[in-house]
N, C-alpha and C positions, 0 to 999 in steps of 0.2 A: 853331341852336336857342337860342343862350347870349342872343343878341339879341334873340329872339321874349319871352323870361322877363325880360328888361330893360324892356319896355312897360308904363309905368303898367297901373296893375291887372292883372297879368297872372297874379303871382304869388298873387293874392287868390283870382282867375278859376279858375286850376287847382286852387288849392288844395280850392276849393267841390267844382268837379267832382270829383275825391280823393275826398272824403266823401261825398257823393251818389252814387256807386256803390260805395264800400266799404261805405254802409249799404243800398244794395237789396241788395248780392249777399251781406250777412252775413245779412240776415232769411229770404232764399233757400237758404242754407247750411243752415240751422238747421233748415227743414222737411225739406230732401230728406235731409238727415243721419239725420233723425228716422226718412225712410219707410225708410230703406236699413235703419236698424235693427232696423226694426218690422216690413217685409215680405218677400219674395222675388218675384224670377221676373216673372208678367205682373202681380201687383198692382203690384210696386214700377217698372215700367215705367210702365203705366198711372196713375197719383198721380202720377209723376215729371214725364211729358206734359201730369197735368192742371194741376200747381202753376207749369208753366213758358206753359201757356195762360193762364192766371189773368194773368200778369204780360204779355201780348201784347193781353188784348183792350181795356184802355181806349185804347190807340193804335188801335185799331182802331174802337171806338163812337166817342170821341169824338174825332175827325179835324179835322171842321169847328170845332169850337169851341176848341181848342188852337189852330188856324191863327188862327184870329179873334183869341184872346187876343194871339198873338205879334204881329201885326198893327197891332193898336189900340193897343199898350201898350209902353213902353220896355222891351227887354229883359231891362235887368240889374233892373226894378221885377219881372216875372211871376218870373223865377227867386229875386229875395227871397219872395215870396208861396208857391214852389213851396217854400222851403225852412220857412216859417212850417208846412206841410202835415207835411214828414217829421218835424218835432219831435210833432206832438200822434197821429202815426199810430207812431211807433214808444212813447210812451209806454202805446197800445194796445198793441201787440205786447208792451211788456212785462209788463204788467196780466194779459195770457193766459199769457204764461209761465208767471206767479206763482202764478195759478189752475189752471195745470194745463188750460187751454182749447184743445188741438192744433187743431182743428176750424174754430174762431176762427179764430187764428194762423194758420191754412191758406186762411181767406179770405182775413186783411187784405193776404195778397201783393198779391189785387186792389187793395186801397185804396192802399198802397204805391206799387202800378204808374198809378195815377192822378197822383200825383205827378208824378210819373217823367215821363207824357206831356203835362203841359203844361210842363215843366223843358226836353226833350228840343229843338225847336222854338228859343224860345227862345238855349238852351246854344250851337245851332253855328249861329243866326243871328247871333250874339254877335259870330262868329270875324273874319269881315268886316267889322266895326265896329270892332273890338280890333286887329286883324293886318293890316288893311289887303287889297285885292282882289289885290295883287303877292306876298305870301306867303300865300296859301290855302292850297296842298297843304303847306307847313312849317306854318302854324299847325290845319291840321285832323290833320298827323300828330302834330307835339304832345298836341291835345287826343285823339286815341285813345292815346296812349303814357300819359298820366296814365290815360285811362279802365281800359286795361288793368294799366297796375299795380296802381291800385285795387283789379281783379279779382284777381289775383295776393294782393296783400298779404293781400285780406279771405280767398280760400283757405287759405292756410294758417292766419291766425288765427284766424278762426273755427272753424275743422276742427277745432286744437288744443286750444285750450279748449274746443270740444264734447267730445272725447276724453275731455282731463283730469277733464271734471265728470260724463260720464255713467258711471250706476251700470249696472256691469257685468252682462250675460245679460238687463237690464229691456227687456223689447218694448212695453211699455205707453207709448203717446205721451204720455198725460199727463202719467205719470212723469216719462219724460225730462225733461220741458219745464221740471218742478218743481224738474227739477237742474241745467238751465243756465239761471235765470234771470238771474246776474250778467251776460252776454251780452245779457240785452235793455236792460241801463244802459247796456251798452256802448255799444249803437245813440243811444239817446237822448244822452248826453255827444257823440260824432260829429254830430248832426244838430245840437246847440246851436252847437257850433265851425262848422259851415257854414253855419249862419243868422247868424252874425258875420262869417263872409268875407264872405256877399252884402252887406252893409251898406257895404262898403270898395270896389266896384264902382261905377268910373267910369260916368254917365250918356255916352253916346257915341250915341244918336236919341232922337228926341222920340214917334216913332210914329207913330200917326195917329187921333189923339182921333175924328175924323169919321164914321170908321167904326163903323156899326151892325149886328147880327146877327141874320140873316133865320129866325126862327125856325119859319115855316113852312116853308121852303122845307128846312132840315135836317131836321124831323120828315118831310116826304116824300122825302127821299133826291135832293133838286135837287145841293143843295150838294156831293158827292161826284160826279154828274156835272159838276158847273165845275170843280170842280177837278183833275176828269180832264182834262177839256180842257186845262187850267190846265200841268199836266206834258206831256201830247203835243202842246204847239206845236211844240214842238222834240224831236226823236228823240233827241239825245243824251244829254237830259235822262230821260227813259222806258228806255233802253237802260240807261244809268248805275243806274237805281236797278233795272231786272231785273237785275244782275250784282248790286248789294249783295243783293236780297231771296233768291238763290239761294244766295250765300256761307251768311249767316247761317241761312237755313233747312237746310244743311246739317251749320252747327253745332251747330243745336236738336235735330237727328233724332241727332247723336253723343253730346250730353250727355244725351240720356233714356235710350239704349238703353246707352250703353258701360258705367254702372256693374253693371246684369243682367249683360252680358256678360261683367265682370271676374270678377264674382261665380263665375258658373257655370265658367268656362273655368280661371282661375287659383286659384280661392276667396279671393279676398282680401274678410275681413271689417273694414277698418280702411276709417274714412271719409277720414280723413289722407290716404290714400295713394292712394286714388280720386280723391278732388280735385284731388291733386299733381300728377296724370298727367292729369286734365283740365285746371287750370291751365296745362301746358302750353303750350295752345294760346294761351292769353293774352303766355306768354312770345316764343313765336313772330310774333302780334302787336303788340309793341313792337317787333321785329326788323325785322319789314318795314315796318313804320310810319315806322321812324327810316332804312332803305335809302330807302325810297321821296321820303322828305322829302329826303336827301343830292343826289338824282338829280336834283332837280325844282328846284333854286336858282332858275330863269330863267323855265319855264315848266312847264306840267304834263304829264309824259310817261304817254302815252297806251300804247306802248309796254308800261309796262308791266303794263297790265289782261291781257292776255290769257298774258301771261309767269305769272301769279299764280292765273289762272283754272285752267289743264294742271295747277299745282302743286300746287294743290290738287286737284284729282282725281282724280291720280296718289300722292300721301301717303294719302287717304281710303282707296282701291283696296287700299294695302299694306297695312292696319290688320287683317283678317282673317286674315290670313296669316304676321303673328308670331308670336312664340310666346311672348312674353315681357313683363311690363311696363314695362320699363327700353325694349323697344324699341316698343312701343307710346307709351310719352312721346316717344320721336324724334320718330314720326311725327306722333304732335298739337303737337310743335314746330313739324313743317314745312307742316302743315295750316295753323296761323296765320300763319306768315310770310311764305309763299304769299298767304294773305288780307290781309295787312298792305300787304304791296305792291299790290295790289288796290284795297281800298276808300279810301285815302287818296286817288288821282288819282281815282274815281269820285264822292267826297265833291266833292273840289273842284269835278268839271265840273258837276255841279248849282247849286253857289253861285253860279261863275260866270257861267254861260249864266242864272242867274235875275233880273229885275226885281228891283231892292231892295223895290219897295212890295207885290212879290207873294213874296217869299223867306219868312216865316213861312208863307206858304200852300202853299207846294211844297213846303218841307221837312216840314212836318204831312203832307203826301200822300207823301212820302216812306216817311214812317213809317207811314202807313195798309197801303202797298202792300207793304211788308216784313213786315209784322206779320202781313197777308193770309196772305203766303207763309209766316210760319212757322207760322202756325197749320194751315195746309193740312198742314205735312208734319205736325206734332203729331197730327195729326187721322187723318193716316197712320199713325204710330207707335202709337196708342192699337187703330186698327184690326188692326195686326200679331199687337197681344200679345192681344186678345179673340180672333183666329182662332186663338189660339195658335202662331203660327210664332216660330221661336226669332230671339232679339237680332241673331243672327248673320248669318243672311238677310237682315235689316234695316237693317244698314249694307251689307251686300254691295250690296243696292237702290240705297240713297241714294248708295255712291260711283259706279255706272253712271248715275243721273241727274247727276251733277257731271260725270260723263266728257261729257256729251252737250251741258250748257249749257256748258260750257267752249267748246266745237266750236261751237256757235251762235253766243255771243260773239265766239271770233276769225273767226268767217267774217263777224259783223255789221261789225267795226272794219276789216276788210281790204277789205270794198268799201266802206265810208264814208271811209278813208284820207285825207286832205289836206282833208278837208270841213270 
């Protein structure tokens, strides 16, 4: 690892990446803090589902046209550009804080998440340019071990100064918003410093000026057919990213339902502490992120997908059935580090089964096809709490479906073996 942070630009690179998810997941903190304290039960489920859909569907619209940017355009140039976006979109966010605009501030996640998806693409077509094709899975667990401390760090900060500033027994969203708006400088000060990393970012491809964007053929939904194509030339590659869209969408269906369910089961009303124990998961993957990269020096062990896949299923499974938060944080340790060890070689075998002059377009289809899945289960989750079945039922579900892709997965790698 000491070596991968030795590479011209490298420390600049992570640093960006640091900040550009410590500011999407603090603008994201801020609202769901906000609903946790404003609502209960299936509203605060339902809002939870809707603010984390919010953040899912511009990878989702706009697919074709992020590919295209990555594409056409140097990378380390769209990720300057991407980060030009989060300076003038969080000094929105601040603006609404100040006014007291929850409603607002509960859209511009989307805008945010626009960001976000043409950043995204970009960021880990980067990795193979920066890192070279022989350290892929050490430089893409790298780049999720920064990703998640980000998450990590902005959890608890953000949590704590929400805590600190919010006026006690007030359920009124506006309110709150009027008493942490120091929190929205914060974001903007963060997204200034990262629009100064991207500047220090080695040019490492030229792109491909040549390419133009077939805008009929997007408005009719051509483009999302090539690009399916584009991922099922090869099965490894379409296999790989249904194991990342299952991981994650599993993790989507945990963080909207587990804060109701703390609520109700243990009553814990402190958002600190809610976080802490969802952060978890984060902690767990940096865990496996950084096993995963130890394992893989030579080449990418494949190995251990379906090792991470059971782990997760198996941690999920347990989660109903504590009785405790302390042990409930275990298990969203071992949920992530399970997943950690997972998506790391899963990351890799996409970069490297990909075309360099089609890898902005796979990894954009990547994200299309993840984002699919989390909104599917979102869309699950929203349905649970309007029939009103309780939280609890909800994960119980979601970790039977993880039992079940787990078991597809390693039956997929056991007869593809040596291929």
């Amino acid at each position: 690892m000491y070596k991968l942070i030795k590479t011209p630009g490298a420390i600049f690179y992570l640093g960006a990446l640091f900040l550009n998810a410590f500011i999407d997941l603090g603008h994201k903190i801020i609202i769901q803090n906000t609903l946790f304290k404003a609502y209960d039960g299936q509203e605060q489920v339902i809002y939870t589902a809707i603010v984390n859909a919010l953040i899912l569907l511009p990878f989702i619209l706009l697919v074709s046209p992020v590919g295209f940017v990555a594409d056409k355009y140097p990378k380390h140039q769209v990720m300057r550009f991407s980060a030009w976006l989060a300076v003038l979109v969080t000094l929105l966010i601040t603006a609404c804080y100040y006014l007291g605009w929850f409603w607002q501030a509960f859209v511009l996640t989307f805008v945010l998440a626009i960001q976000s998806a043409f950043y995204s693409p970009a960021k880990y077509g980067y990795i193979k340019f920066l890192f070279g094709v022989d350290r892929l899975v050490q430089g893409n667990g790298l780049v999720q071990a920064v990703t998640i401390v980000a998450i990590l760090a902005g959890t608890v900060v953000y949590s704590l100064f929400f805590e600190m500033l919010y006026p006690n027994g007030v359920i009124d969203p506006a309110v709150i918003l009027q008493h942490i708006v120091v929190i929205g400088w914060l974001l903007v000060v963060n997204a200034l410093f990262g629009l100064a990393m991207m500047y220090k970012l080695p040019a490492l491809e030229q792109g491909d000026p040549e390419k133009t964007f077939p805008v009929k053929a997007y408005l009719q939904g051509q483009m999302i057919k090539q690009l399916g194509c584009l991922v099922c030339k090869k099965s490894v590659i379409i296999w790989s990213i249904i194991g990342l869209a299952l991981f994650w969408s599993v993790g989507q269906v945990m963080l909207a339902a587990f804060p109701a369910y703390a609520k109700a089961q243990y009553g814990v009303s402190n958002t600190l502490v809610i976080q802490a124990v969802l952060g978890c998961a984060g902690l767990g993957i940096v865990l496996g992120s950084w096993l995963a990269a130890k394992l893989s020096v030579d080449n990418i062990r494949t190995v251990l997908i379906p090792i991470g896949a059971m782990g997760v299923a198996l941690c999920v499974s347990a989660l109903t059935f504590v009785g405790s938060m302390s042990l409930s944080a275990l298990l969203f340790v071992g949920v992530g580090a399970m997943g950690g060890l997972m998506i790391a070689p899963l990351n890799a075998l996409i970069q490297f089964h990909s075309q360099e002059h089609e890898l902005g377009h796979v990894l954009a289809m990547n994200n299309w096809l993840q984002n699919m899945a989390m909104a599917s289960f979102l869309g699950l989750t929203v349905w649970f709490a309007v029939k009103g079945f309780s939280s609890e039922l909800l994960l119980q579900l979601i970790a039977a479906i993880a039992l079940l892709a787990s078991a597809l997965l390693l039956a997929y790698l056991w007869t593809n073996k040596g291929k």
